[in-house]
N, C-alpha and C positions, 0 to 999 in steps of 0.2 A: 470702462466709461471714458478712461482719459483720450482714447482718440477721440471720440467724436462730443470733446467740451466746446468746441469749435462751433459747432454746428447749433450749440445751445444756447441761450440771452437769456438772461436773468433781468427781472422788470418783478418790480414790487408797486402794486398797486391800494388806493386807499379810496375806496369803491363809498361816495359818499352821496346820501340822498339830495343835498344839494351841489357841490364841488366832487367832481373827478380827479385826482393827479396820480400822475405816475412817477417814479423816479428809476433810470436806468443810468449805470455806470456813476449811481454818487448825484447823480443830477437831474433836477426836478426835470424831466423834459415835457410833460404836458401837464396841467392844470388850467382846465373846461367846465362850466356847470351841466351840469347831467341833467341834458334834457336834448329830447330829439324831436327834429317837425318831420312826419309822416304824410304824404300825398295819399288821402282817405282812396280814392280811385282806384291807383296802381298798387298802393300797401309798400312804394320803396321810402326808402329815407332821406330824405332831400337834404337836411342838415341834420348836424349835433357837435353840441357843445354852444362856443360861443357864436355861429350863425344860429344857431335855435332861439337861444336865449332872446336875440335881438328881436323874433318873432311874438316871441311868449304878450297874447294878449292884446295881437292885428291879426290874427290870423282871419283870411276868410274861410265858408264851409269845407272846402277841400283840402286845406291843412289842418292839420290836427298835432299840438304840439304836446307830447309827454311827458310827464317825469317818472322814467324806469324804477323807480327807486321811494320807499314808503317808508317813512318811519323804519331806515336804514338799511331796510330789505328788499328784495328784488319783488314787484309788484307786479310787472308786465315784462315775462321769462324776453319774448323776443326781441322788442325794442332794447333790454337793457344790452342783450346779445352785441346785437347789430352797434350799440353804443360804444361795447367794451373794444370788439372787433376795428374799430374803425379809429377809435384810440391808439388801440397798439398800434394800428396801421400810419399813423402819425407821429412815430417815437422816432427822428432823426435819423439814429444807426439802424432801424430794420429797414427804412423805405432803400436803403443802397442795395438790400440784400435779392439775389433773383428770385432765392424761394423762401418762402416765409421759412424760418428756423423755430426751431420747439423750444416752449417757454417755462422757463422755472420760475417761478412767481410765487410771492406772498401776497394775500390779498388780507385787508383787513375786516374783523366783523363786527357788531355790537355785541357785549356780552350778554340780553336778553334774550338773544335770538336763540331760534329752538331749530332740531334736527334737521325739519321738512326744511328750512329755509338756510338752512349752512347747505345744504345738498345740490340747490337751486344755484348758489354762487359757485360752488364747485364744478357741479356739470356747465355753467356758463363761461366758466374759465378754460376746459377742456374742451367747448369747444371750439374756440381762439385756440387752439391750437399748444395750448398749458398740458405736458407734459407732467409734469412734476408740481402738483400745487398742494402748500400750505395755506394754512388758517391762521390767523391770529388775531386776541380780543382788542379792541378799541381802547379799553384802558392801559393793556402792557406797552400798545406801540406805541401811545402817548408818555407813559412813564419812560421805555426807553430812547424815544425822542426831546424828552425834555435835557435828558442826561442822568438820570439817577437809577445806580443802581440796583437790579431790582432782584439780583443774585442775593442779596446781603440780607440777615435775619434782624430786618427793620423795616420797621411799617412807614408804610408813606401811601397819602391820598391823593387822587387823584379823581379829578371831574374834569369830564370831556363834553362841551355843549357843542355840537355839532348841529347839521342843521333837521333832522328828524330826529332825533333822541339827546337823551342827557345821559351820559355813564358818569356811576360813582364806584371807586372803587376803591378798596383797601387792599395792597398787593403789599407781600413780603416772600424773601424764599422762593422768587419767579413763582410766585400764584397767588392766585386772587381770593383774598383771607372771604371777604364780602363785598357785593355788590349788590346795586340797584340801575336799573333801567329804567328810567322815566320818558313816556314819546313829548315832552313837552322842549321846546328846542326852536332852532331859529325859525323853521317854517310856523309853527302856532306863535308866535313874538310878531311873525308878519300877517298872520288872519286878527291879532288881535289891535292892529294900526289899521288893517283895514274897517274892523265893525267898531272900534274909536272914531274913526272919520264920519262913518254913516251915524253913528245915534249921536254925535256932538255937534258935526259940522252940516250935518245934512248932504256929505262931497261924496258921491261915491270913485273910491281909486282902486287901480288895479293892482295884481300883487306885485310888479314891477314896480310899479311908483312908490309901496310899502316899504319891499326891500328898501328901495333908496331910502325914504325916511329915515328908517333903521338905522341904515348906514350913517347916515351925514346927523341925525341927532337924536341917535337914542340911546337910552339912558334909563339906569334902574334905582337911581334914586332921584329926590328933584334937588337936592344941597350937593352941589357939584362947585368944584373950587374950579375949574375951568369950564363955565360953561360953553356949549354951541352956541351959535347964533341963531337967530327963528331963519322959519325956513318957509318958502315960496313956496305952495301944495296945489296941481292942477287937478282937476277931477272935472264929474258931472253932478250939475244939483240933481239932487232928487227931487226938488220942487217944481221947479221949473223946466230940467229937463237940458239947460242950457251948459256948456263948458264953464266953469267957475274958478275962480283962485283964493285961496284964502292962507293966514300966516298962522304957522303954526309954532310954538317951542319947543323945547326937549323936556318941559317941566309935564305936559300933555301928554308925552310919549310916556315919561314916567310911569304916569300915571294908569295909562292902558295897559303897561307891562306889568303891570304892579301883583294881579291873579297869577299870573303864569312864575313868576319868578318867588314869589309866595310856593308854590306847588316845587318848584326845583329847592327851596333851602329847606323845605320838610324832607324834600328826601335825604340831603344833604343831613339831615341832623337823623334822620332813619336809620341811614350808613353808619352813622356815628355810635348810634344807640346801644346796635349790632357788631362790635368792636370788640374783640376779645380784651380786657386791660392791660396786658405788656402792650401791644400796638397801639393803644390809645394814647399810653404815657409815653411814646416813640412820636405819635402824630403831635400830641402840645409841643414838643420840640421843632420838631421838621416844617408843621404846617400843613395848609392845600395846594395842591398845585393845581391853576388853571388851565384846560387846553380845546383844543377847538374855535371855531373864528366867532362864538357867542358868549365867548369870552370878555371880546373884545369892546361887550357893552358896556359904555364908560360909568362908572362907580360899583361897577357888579360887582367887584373883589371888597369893596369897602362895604356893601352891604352885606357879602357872605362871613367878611371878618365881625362885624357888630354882630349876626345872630351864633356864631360859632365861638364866638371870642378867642380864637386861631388866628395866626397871622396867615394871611392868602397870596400868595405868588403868581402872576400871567407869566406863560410860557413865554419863551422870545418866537416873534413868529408864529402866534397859535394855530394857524388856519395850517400848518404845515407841520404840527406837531409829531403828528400820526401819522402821516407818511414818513417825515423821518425815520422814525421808530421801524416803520416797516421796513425802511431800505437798509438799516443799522442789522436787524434783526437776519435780511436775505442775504445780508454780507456774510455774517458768523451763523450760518446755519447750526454748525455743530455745536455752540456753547449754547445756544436758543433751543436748541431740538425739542429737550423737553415743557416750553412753553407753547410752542407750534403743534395746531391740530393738522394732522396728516390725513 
């Protein structure tokens, strides 16, 4: 094998229903939201990534913008194809190269996902031209992304709010003692800013302008020691029919997140429930770790610490927790082997 290492790249991927990244040689070199605009006429791919994005929601009848990816799994085999392809096609060190080189890759997956859909990412790996691909769960590459190790016979939890699914996970002994996959996660946190707006405001806004919200001031409890500042919201009335603006706060957003984040800390305490007791007396020590960029919902850690009475940690970096992990993971194949699905 040793002559032709040369000829092989190693790119560890973290294949996500809303953000794409990849890291090659140690270095994030692309992070894209995963989504592609398709010219419905010709069936080619006009954009993906961030030119898609920027479309999501002008499009006129001829573009048609997708998101490959559902509730962390590959929903529409081609488009995510042609996404994946055109990614790698974008990683600095291969555009030098005259012919595409075969790839070893880790791609990561949720841990609910079942056969039919680990097979889909598989075959869509291989055929970008993956060579050699692993698997790995959503929770281990966040734990070994965070830094903690997960060889050691000590329980440590882990929740990953990405943006189609929640992973909880209780890993020791490099495996996963219990888990729970829940699909509730950033994309239903931005339908639930969107039907907040329409039955309170009368505003109808798109899930772009949600996202934003999200972003700039949302919030999972309304007692926040730093609060945002209210925020400037364009849509269309429903009433009237006319473009409208109206100010919204982050105590609002609270308050529409308030169902769905209710639904993540039952599972959270479900996870818990299902604990063998040496790992539980391991976790009131260690804690939760947070990871994922729905994380980064400001007071979510103080509220999962009130109903757990656990102390809760955010990763450094959430949104790149889990690719970490994967690249740390594609590094040391051999100490990993046995956590990687082959």
């Amino acid at each position: 094998m040793g002559f032709f290492d040369f000829l092989t790249e190693e790119i560890a991927i973290d294949l996500g229903t809303a953000n794409t990244l990849i890291i090659h040689n140690d270095k994030v070199v692309v992070d894209s939201p995963s989504i592609v605009a398709r010219d419905r006429i010709s069936g080619k791919i006009i954009a993906v990534g961030k030119e898609a994005n920027l479309m999501q929601g002008k499009t006129h009848e001829n573009i048609k913008t997708i998101r490959p990816l559902k509730d962390g799994v590959i929903a529409d085999f081609d488009a995510s194809e042609q996404m994946m392809s055109q990614f790698i096609k974008n990683v600095p060190a291969l555009k030098k190269r005259l012919f595409p080189p075969s790839l070893r890759m880790v791609i990561c997956i949720p841990s609910g996902i079942t056969e039919v859909e680990m097979r889909a990412v598989k075959e869509s790996a291989e055929r970008v031209n993956g060579k050699e691909v692993y698997l790995i769960h959503e929770p281990m590459a966040a734990a070994i992304g965070i830094g903690i190790d997960i060889m050691q016979p000590k329980g440590n939890m882990i929740v990953d709010i990405g943006g189609g699914t929640t992973e909880i996970a209780v890993l020791a002994l490099g495996g996963i003692v219990c888990d729970k996959s829940v699909k509730i996660a950033g994309d239903v946190f931005t339908n639930d800013i969107v039907y907040y707006m329409r039955t309170q405001h009368n505003l109808y806004v798109g899930e772009a302008t949600a996202e934003n919200i999200k972003i700039s001031i949302g919030a999972a409890t309304e007692d926040l020691e730093m609060p945002p500042e209210e925020m400037s919201v364009q849509g269309r009335d429903l009433l009237t029919g006319k473009p409208k603006q109206v100010q919204i706060s982050y105590r609002e957003i609270a308050k529409a997140l308030d169902k769905s984040i209710l639904r993540i800390e039952d599972a959270v305490m479900e996870t818990l429930s299902q604990t063998p007791p040496e790992l539980a007396a391991d976790i009131y020590n260690t804690g939760i770790y947070l990871a994922g960029g729905g994380s980064m919902l400001r007071g979510l850690d103080k509220r999962l610490s009130q109903k757990t009475d656990l102390p809760v940690y955010i990763a450094e970096d959430p949104l790149r927790a889990v690719v970490r992990g994967t690249g740390i993971a594609l590094k040391n194949l051999d100490r990993f082997k046995n956590i990687l699905i082959k």
